[in-house]
N, C-alpha and C positions, 0 to 999 in steps of 0.2 A: 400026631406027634407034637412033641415041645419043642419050641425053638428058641424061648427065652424064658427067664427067671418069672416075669412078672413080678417081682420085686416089688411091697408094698411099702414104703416108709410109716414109721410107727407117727402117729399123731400127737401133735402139743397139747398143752394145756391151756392153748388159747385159739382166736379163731380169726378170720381178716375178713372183712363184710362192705361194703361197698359204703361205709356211711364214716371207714379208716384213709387214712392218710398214709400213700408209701411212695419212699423213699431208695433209687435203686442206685446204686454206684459200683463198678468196677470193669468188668472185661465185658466183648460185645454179645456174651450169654445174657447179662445183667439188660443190654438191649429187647434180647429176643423175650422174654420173659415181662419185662417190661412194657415192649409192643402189646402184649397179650393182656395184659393190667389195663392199656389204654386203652383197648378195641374192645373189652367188659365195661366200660367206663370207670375203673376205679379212679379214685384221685390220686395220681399218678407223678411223678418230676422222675425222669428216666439221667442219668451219669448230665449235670449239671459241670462238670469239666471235659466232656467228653468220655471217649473209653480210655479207661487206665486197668491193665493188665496186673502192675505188683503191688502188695501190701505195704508198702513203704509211701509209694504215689499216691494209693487211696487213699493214707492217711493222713497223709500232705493237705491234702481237698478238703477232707470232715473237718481235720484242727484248725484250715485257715476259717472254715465257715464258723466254727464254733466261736471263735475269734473274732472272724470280723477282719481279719489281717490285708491289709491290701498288698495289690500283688506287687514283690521288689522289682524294679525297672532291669537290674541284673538278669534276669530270669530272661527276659527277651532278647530274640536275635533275630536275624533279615536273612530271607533267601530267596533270591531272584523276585526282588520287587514288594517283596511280603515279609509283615511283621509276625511272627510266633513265638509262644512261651513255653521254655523246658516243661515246666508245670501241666500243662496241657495238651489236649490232643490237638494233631494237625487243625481239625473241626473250625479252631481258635482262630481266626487271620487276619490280619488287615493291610490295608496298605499306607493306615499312619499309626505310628505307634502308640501315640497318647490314644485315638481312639480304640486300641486294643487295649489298652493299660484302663481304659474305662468302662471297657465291657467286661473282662476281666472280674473288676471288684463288682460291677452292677451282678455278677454274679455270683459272686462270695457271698453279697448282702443278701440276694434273693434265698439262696442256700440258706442261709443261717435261719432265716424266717421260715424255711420250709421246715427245717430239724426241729423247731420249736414245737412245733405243730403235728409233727409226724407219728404216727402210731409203729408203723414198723419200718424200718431201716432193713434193706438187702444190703449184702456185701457179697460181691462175687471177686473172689481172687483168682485170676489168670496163670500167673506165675510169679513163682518165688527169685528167678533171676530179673538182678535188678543193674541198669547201668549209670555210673558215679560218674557225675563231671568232674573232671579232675583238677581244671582253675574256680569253679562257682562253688566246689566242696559240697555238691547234693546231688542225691536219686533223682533221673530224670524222670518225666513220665515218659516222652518223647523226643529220640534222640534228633527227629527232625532231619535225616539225613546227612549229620556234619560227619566229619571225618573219625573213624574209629578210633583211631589215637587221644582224642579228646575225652575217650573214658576207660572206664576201668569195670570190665563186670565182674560178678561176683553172685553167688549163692546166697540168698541171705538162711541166718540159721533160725534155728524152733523157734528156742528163748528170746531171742532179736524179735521176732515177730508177736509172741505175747507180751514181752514187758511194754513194748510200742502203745498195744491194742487194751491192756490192761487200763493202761493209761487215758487212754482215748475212749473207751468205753466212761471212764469215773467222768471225765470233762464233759463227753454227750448227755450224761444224767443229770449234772446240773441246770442243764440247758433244759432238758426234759425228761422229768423222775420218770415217768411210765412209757416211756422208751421200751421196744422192744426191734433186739437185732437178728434176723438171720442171716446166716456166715454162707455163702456157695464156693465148692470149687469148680473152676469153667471143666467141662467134660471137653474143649478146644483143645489139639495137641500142636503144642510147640513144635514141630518136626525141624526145622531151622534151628533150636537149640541141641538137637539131633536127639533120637530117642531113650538111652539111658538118662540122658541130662534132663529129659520130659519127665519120666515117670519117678525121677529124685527129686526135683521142682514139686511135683503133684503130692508124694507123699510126704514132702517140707510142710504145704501149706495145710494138708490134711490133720497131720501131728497139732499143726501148731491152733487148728478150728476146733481139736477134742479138748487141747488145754483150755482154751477161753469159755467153750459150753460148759465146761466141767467147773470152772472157776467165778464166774458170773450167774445169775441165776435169771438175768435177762436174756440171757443168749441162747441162739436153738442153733442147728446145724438141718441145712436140708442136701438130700445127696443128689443133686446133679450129674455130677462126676461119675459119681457108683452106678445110678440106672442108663449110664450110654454103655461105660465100659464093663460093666459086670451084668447087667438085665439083657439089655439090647444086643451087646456085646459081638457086632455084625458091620463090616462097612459098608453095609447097604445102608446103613441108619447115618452113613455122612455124606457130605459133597463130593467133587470129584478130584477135589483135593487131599481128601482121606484125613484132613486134616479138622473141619467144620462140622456140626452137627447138622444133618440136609432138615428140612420143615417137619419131615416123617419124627423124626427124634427130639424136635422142639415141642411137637405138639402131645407128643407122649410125653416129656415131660411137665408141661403145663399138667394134663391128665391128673398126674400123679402131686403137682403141685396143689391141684384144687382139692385132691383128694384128702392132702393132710390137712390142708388150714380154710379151707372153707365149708360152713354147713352146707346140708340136703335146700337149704332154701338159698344159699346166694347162688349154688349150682345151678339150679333149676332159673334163678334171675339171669345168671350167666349165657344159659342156651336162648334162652329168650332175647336175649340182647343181639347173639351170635346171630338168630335168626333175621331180626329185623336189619341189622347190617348188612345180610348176605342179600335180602331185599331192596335194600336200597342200595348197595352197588347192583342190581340187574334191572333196570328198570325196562317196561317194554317195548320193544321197537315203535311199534304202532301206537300213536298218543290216543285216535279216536278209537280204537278199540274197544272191545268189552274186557279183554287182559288188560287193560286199563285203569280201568274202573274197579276191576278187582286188587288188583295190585296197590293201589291208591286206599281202600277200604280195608284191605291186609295191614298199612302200614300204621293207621290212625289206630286199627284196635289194638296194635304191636304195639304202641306208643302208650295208649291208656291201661294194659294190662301190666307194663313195667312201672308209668306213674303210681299205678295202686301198690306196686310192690315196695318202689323207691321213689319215693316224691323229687328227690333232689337231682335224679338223673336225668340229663336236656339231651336231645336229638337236635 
């Protein structure tokens, strides 16, 4: 019997190999996915502000890196002993402000240097509701737990969200012509926004990832979103919050990740890599052993068969 689509995404016109620079920013999909990047050894920088959920905040993050913009001292506030910035995820904290206002930029500056350098850029958009402080006049990333009175949410619309990105795409190319973006929406459901409000959110950000693929000729689109709730299509593929994609669902979509943008040869570097990892977290009880000694001669060749394939990958 069939029990899901198996849903292939059609493949780009380009490919992502281990010798690329990537770039991941937005919701904590853009994490899991990322983790997956790291644990292959790609060259990797996973949400450099933290996780940020809307297209407004993410792109708060890119413009100030493209910039260079240090963070305004307004932006921060104190709660119970700790300093935090609208701007950022809780992640961000200190307990003096100037040293958070200094790791902050030490990371705008790092960011920027990363974009220069970066072959592909993810963007995973969470969600299209976004909430405006209403004395500071900006999209928060994180409301930080102040009092709900202090904002105002709001919907953002299509066109709101491409003339933004439109925009931010032309200033990321200056920085670096051969930039290439892919756009994700989190397969995560909002359930706190409540469920009509979730899948009007979901098909905002969708609308508005066809206009930018459509209108850019840098830009790809991969479905995340589409193979949880249309493939998989099952809440047995979430956590027990019905709300998360559980590791079963991450890692099918890795799967299907590797399937469209990487060749037959980084895959095959990939399992190889997967393997000597899964090795070297097990190592064997008994040191004087002879599982020892084989585990140890496993590892060295594991090591030499990836050096022949990628010189540049260290264990």
């Amino acid at each position: 019997m069939k029990f899901h689509l198996n849903y292939i995404p059609k493949k780009n016109d380009f490919e992502i190999n281990h010798k690329d620079t990537i770039l991941l920013m937005g919701s904590c999909f853009a994490e899991n996915i990322g983790t997956q990047l790291i644990n292959s050894k790609f060259r990797t920088c996973v949400n450099p502000n933290g996780i940020l959920f809307n297209p407004t905040s993410i792109y708060n993050c890119i413009e100030a890196a493209v910039h260079k913009s240090a963070t305004d001292e307004s932006f921060i506030l104190e709660r119970n002993g700790l300093y935090y910035s609208y701007m950022h995820h809780g992640s961000f904290s200190s307990e003096n402000k100037n040293q958070l206002l200094g790791k902050l930029n030490e990371s705008v500056n790092s960011t920027h240097d990363f974009i220069k350098k970066t072959n592909v850029l993810i963007i995973t958009f969470g969600s299209a509701f976004v909430y405006h402080h209403k004395t500071l006049n900006e999209t928060v990333a994180n409301c930080h737990k102040q009092a709900s009175s202090n904002f105002e949410k709001r919907l953002l619309e299509v066109d709101e969200i491409v003339k933004t990105y439109v925009s931010l795409i032309s200033e990321v190319k200056v920085l670096n012509p051969e930039i290439k973006i892919i756009f994700t929406v989190s397969p995560v459901k909002y359930l706190k926004e409540g469920v009509e409000e979730n899948n009007l959110s979901k098909a905002t950000l969708i609308l508005s990832i066809n206009k930018l693929v459509k209108e850019n000729a840098n830009c790809f689109y991969f479905p995340a979103y589409e193979l949880v709730n249309d493939d998989l299509r099952d809440y047995r593929f979430y956590k027990e919050d019905l709300a998360h994609p559980n590791q079963q669902a991450v890692d099918y979509i890795w799967q299907k990740f590797s399937d469209c943008y990487f060749s037959n040869k980084t895959i095959d570097l990939n399992q190889q890599i997967n393997r000597l990892q899964l090795a070297l977290n097990h190592k064997p009880m008994r040191e004087s052993s002879l599982e020892l000694a084989k585990w140890q001669a496993f590892i060295e060749n594991q090591k030499l068969e990836i050096e022949k394939l990628s010189p540049d990958i260290k264990f």
